[in-house]
C-alpha positions in Angstrom: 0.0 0.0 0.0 1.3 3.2 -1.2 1.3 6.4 1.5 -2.5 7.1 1.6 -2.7 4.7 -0.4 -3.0 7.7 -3.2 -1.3 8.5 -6.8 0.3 11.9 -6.7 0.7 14.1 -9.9 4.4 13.8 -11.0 3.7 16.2 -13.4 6.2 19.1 -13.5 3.7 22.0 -13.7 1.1 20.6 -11.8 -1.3 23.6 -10.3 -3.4 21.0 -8.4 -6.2 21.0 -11.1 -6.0 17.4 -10.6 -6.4 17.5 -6.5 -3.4 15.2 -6.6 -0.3 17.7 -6.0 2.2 16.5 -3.5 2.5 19.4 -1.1 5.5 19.9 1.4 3.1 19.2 4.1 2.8 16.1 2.6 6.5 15.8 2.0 7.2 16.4 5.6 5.4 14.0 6.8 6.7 11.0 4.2 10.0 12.1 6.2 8.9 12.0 9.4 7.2 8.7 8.8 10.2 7.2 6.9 7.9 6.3 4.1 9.1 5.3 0.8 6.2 3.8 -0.7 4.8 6.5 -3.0 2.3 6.4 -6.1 3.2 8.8 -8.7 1.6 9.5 -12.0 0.9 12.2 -14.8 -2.3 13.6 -14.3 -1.4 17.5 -15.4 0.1 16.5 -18.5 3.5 14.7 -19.1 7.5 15.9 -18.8 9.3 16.5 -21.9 11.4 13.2 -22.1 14.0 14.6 -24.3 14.7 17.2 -20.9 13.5 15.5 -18.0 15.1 12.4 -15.9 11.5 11.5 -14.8 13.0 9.0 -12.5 15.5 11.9 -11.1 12.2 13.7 -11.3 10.0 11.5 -9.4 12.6 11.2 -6.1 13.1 14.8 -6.2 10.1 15.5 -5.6 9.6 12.7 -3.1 12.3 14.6 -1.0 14.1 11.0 -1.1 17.7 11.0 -2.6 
């Protein structure tokens, strides 16, 4: 089961149309609870793959290096 057990928006210019925008709050807490199980997907449209490391992407934004 995936924190929340909710799919984030992994997309870079995500303005939370989507309701699924991964906000520090929500970062903060993934810390706090050491939780690496997250569901990511492209709701707000989809990275340029020819200048994005969506993998790269995806952790960053996780807050998990």
């Amino acid at each position: 089961m995936s924190y929340l057990d909710k799919t984030f928006c992994a997309s870079p210019n995500c303005k939370n149309d989507c309701g699924r925008q991964m906000t520090d709050l929500e970062r903060e807490r993934l810390i706090y609870l050491n939780n690496d199980r997250v569901s990511y997907g492209y709701f707000c449209g989809e990275p340029s793959l020819k200048s994005t490391n969506i993998l790269e992407h995806i952790v960053t934004i996780s807050g998990k290096q």
